[in-house]
C-alpha positions in Angstrom: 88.8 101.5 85.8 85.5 101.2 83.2 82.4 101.3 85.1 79.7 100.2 82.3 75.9 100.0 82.5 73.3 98.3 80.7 73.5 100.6 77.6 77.1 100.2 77.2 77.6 96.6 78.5 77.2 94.9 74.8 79.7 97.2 73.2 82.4 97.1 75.9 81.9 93.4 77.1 80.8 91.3 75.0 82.1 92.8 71.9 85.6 93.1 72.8 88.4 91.9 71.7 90.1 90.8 74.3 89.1 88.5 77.8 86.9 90.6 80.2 86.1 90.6 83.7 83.2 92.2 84.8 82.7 93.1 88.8 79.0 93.1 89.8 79.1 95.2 92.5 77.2 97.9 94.8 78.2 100.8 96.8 76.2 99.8 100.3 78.2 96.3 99.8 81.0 95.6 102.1 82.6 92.8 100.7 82.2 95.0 97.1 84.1 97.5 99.2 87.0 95.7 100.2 87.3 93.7 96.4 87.6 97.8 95.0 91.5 97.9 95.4 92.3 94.0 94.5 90.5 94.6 91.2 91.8 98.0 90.5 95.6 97.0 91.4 94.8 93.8 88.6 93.1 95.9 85.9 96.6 97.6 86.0 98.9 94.5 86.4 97.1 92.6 84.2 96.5 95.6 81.2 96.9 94.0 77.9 95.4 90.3 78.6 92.4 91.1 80.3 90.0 94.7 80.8 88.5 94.8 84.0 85.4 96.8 84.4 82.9 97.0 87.4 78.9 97.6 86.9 77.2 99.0 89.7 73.6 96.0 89.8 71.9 99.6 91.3 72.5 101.9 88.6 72.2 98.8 85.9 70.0 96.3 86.9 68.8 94.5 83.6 72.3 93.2 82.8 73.2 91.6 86.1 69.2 90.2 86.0 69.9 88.7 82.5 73.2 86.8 84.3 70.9 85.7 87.1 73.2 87.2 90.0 71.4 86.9 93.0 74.6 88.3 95.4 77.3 90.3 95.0 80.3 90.7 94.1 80.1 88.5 91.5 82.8 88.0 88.9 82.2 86.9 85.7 84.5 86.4 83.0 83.7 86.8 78.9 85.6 85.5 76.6 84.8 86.2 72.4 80.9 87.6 74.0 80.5 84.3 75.9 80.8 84.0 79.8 83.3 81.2 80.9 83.7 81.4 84.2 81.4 83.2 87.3 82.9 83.8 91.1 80.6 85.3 93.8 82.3 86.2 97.0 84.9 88.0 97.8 88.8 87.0 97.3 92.1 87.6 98.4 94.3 89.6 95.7 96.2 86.1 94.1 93.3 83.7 94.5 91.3 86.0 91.9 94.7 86.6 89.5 95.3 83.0 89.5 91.6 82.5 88.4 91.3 84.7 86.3 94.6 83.3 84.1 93.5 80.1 84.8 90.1 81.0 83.0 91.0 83.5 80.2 
């Protein structure tokens, strides 16, 4: 799975072609933690309809500041460069597949 940071957010997100779910995460961040193999085991089961990449608010901080996350994880979904849908918290494994085809 794409981890991007500020410099390549714009090109990989919100420029792509397809639906993209970006998870705002950390490394100290339990709940990030346990989201790690849910979101990897979609980004493979769901290759094709939607990319999945993760972006580390440590490492980047201007692009989850520009989104105005205040906790993490945070999901949010793009769709054609526009964000339609936001999650913060974590979820079990079908709750977030069902949102995110519900949303994209």
């Amino acid at each position: 799975m794409e981890i991007v940071n500020d410099t390549t957010f714009e090109a990989e997100v919100l420029k792509s072609d397809k639906p993209v779910l970006v998870d705002f995460f950390a490394t100290w961040c339990g709940p990030c933690r346990q989201m790690l193999p849910i979101v990897t085991e979609l980004s493979e089961e769901l290759e094709g309809q939607v990319k999945i990449v993760k972006m580390d608010v440590d490492e980047a901080p201007k692009t989850p500041e520009s989104y105005n996350i205040a906790s993490i994880p945070t999901l949010i979904l793009f769709k054609g460069g526009k964000d339609v849908a936001t999650h913060t918290g974590a979820l079990p494994k079908a709750e977030l597949k069902n949102w995110i085809l519900g949303n994209i």
